[in-house]
C-alpha positions as CSV (number, residue, x, y, z in Angstrom):
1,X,10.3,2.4,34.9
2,X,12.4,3.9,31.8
3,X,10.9,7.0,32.1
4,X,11.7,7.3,36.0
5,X,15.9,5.9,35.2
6,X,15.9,8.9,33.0
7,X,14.6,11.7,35.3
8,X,17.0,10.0,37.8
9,X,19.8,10.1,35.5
10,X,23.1,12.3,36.0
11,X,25.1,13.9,33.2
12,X,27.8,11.7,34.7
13,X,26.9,8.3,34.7
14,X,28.8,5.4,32.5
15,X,27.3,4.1,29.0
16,X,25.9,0.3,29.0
17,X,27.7,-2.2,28.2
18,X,27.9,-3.2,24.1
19,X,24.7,-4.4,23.3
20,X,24.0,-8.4,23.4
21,X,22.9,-7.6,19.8
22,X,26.3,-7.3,18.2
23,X,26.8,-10.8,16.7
24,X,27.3,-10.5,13.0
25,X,25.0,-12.8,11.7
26,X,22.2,-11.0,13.7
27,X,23.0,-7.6,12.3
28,X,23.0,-9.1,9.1
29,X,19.5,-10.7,9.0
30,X,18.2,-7.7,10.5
31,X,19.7,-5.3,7.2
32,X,18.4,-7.4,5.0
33,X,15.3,-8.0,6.8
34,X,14.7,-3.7,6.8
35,X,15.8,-4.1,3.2
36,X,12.9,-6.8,2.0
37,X,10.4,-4.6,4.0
38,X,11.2,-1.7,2.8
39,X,11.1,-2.9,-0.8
40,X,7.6,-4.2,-0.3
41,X,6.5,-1.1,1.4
42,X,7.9,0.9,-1.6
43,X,6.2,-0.9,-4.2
44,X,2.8,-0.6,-2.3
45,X,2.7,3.2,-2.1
46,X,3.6,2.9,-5.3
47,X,0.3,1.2,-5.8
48,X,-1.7,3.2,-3.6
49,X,-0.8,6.6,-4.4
50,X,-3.0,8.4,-6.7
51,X,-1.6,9.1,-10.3
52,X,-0.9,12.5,-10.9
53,X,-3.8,14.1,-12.5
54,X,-4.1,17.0,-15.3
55,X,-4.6,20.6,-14.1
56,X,-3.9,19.8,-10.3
57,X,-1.4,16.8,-10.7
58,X,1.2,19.1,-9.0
59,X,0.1,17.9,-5.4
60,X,0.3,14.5,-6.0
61,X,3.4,14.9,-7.5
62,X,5.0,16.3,-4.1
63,X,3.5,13.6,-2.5
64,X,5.4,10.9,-4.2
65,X,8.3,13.0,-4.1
66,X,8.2,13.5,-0.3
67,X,7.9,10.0,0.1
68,X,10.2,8.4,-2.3
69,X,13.4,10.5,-1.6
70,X,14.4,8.2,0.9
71,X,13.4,6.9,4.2
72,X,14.5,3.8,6.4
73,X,10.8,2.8,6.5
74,X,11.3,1.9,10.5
75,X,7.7,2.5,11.3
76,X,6.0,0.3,8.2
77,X,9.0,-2.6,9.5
78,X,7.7,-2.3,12.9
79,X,3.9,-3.1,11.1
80,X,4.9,-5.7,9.5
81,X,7.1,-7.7,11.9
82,X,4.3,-7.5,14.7
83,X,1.9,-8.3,11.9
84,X,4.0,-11.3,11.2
85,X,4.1,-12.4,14.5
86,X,0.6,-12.6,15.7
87,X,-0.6,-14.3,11.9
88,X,-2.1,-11.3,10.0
89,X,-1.5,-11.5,6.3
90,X,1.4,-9.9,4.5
91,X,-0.8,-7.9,2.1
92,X,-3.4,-6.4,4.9
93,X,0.0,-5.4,6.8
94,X,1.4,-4.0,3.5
95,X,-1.2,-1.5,3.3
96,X,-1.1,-0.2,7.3
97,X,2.7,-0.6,6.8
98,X,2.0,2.1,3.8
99,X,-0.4,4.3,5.9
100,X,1.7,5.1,8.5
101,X,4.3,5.7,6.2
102,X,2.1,8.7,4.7
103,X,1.1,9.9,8.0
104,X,5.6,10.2,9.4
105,X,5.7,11.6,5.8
106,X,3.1,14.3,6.1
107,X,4.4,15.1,9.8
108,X,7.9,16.0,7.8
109,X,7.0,17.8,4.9
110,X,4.6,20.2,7.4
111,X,8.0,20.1,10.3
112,X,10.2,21.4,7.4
113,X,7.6,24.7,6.1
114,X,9.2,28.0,7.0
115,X,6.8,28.5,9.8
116,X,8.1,25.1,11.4
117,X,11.7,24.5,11.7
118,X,12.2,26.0,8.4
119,X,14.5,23.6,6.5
120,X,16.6,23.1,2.9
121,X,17.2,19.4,3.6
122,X,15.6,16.3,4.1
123,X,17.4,12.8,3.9
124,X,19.8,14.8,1.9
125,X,17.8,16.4,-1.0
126,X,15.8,19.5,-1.3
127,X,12.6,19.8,1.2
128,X,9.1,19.7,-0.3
129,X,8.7,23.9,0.0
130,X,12.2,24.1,-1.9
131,X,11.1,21.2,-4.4
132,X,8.0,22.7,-5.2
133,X,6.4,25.7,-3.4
134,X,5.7,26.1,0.1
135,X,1.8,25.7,-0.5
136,X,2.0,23.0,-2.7
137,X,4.1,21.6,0.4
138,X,1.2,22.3,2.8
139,X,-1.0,20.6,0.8
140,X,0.6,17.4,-0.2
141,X,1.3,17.1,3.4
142,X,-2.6,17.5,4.0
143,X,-2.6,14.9,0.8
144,X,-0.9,12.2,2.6
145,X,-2.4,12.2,5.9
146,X,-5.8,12.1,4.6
147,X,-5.0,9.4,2.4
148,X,-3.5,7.2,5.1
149,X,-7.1,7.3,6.5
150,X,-8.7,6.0,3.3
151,X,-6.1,3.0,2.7
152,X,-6.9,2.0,6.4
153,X,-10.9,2.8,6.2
154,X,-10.6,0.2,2.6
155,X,-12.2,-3.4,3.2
156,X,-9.0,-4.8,1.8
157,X,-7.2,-3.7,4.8
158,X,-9.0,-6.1,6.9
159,X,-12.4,-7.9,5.9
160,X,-13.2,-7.0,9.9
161,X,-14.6,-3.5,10.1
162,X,-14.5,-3.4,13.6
163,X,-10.5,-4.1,13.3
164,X,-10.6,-1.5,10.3
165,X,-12.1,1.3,12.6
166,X,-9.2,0.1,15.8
167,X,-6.6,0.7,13.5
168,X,-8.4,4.2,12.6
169,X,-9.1,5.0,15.7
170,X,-4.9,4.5,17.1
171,X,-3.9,6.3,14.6
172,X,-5.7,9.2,15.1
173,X,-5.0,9.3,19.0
174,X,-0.9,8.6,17.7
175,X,-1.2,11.9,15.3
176,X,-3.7,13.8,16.9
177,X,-3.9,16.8,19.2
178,X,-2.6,14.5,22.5
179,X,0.1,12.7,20.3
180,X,1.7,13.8,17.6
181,X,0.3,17.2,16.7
182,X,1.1,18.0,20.4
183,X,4.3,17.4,20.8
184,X,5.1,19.5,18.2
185,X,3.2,22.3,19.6
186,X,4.8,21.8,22.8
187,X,8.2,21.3,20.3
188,X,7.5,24.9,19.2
189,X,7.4,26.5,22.6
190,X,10.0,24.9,23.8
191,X,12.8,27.7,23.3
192,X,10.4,29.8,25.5
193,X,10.2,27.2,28.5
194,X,12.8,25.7,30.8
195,X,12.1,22.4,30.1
196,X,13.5,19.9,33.0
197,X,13.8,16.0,32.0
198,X,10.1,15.4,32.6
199,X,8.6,17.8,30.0
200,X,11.2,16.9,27.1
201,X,9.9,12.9,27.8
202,X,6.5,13.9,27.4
203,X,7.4,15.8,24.6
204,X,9.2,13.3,22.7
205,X,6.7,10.8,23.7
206,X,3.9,12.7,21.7
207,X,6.1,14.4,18.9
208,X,7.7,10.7,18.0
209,X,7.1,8.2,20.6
210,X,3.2,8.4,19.2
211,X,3.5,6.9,15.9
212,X,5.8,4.3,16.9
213,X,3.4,3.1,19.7
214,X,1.1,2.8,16.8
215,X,3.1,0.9,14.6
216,X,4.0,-1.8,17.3
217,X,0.2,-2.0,18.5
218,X,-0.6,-2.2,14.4
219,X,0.7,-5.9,14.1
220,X,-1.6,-7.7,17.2
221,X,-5.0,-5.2,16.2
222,X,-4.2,-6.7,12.3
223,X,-3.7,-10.0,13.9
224,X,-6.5,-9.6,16.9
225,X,-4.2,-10.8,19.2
226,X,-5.5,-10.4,23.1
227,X,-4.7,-7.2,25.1
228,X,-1.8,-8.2,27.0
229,X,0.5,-8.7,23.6
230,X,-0.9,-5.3,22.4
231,X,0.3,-3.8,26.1
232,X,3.6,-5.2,25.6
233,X,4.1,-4.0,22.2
234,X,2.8,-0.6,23.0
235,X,5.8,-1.1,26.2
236,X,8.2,-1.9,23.3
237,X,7.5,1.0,21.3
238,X,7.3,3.4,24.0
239,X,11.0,2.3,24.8
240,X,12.3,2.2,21.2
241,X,10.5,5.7,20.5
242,X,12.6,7.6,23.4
243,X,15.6,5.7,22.5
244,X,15.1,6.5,18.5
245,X,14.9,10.6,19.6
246,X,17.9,10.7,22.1
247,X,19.5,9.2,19.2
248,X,18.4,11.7,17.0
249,X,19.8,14.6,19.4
250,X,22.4,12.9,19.5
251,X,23.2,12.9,15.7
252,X,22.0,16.7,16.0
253,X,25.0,17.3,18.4
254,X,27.9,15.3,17.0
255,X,27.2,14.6,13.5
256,X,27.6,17.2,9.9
257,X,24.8,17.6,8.1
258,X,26.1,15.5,5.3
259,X,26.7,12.4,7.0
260,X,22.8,13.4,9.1
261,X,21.4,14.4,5.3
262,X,19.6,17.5,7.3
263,X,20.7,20.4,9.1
264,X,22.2,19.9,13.1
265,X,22.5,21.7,15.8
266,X,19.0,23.4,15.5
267,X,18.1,22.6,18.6
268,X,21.2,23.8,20.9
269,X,21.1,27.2,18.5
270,X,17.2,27.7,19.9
271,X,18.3,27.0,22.7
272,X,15.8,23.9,23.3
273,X,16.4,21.3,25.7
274,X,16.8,17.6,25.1
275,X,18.2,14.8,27.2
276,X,21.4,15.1,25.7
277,X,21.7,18.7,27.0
278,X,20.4,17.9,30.0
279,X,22.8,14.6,31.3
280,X,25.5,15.4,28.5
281,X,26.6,13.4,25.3
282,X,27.4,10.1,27.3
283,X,24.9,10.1,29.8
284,X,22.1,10.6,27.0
285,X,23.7,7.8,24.8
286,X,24.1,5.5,28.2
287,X,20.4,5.7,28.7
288,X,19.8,4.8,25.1
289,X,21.4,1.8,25.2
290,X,19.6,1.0,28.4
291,X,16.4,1.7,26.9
292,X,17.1,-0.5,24.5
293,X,17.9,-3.6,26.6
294,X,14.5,-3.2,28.5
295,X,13.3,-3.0,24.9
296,X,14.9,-6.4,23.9
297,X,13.8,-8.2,27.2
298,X,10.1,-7.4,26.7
299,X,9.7,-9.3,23.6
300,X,11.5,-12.8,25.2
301,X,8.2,-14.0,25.5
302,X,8.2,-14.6,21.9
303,X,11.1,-16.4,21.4
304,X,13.3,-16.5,18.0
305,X,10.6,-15.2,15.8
306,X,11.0,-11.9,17.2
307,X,14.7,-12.0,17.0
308,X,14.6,-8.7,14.7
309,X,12.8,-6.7,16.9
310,X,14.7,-7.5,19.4
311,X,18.1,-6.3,17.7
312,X,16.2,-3.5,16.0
313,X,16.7,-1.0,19.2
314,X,20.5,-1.3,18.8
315,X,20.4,-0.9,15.3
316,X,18.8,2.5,15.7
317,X,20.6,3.6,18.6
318,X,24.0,3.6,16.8
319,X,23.0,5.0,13.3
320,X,24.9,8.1,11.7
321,X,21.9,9.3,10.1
């Protein structure tokens, strides 16, 4: 149904209504919710991360520097409040919280190479390539993602290895060839195609959508909650994901790349379409906030305990950065 009110959508059509979340008290327990996380999710790639070795310590060092020069840590939060609401313990969600984290990270080290989108900035500080070298880049990228695999293949993860291999087996679907990995491919063609609203949904379902329908399916597998929560989570995500990347394009249109901490306007200079070109600066951020409504009302089943979830949408829709 979101996916059909976007097609549908004109470049003319009025912005929701402010979003139910706006009450103070809710914004604040959700910063400082995001702030706890990401805390926690800091000090356990701390922990996991290898320790830079003699002679070829120079990779690992560019993987801790890719992942600790900043980073909201959305996708771990996302792990860690469905983990929280369907019982799994803190620590096993701490440690698929920390793989994903690898996996975005590797996915923006490799997006940033020369051959990619070719760029000096990231969250405001040099990229990996610029930092180090561009093959030391490629291969801490390489680095991270396989190591994701490991922490999630590890019996502390989940004493279930049948849960261990479910949380394997999403995320490689999520960053593989039909998720991730392809919507950057089709990302990368996309300047040589006419893309009409259809084909830049599909895109930004795979290229980001992916990993944040992993994230919110994470939680219930960790927990072993039944099929129908992990379908509306997945529902959840898939809304919050396309919401997330209007806002993104969005920041790439109207924003400097000091208050984004990256470079803008790539996409409008190669001439690549997104919804914000296609239904115009309003009608893009209209259907954001209506995305995240339908977001919100999904998760009423749960009641007060997903209270942060439910605000998170709004949160990201109206972020500078």
């Amino acid at each position: 149904m979101a996916d059909e009110a976007i097609i549908k959508a004109r470049p003319d059509f009025e912005p929701a209504a402010a979003p139910p979340f706006a009450r103070p008290d809710q914004a604040s327990s959700l910063a400082q919710a995001l702030g706890e996380a990401a805390s926690e999710v800091n000090a356990a790639l701390a922990h996991l991360l290898p320790t830079p070795a003699p002679i070829y310590g120079r990779v690992q060092e560019a993987m801790r520097y890719a992942l600790f020069v900043g980073g909201k840590r959305l996708r771990p939060f996302l792990i860690l409040e469905g983990a929280r609401l369907f019982g799994a313990p803190r620590a096993q969600a701490l440690r698929a919280a920390a793989a994903i984290e690898m996996v975005h990270t590797y996915s923006l080290v490799h997006d940033d190479l020369p051959c990619m989108d070719d760029d000096d900035l990231r969250r405001g500080q040099p990229t990996v390539h610029r930092k180090f070298d561009e093959a030391t880049a490629v291969l801490a990228g390489d680095g991270l993602l396989t190591h994701a695999f490991e922490v999630l293949a590890d019996g502390a993860t989940h004493p279930s290895a049948e849960v261990r291999c479910r949380l394997i087996s999403a995320l490689a679907r999520a960053a593989g060839g039909d998720g991730m990995i392809g919507g950057q491919m089709m990302d990368i063609v996309a300047a040589d195609h006419k893309f009409g609203p259809e084909q830049v949904i599909q895109l930004q379902r795979m290229k980001t959508g992916a990993l944040f329908e992993f994230s919110c399916e994470a939680g219930p597998i960790l927990g072993e909650a039944d099929a129908d929560d992990r379908r509306r989570l997945r529902d959840y995500a898939r809304d919050i994901g396309l919401a997330f990347q209007i806002s993104d394009d969005l920041i790439d249109v109207t924003s400097t790349a000091e208050q984004a901490g990256k470079a803008v306007g790539k996409d409008q200079d190669k001439g690549k379409a997104t919804l914000v070109s296609i239904h115009g600066v309003e009608g893009a951020r209209g259907e954001a906030h209506r995305l995240a409504e339908h977001a919100a009302d999904l998760l009423s089943t749960y009641g007060p305990e997903a209270d942060d979830l439910r605000a998170l949408p709004f949160m990201l829709i109206d972020r500078q950065s």
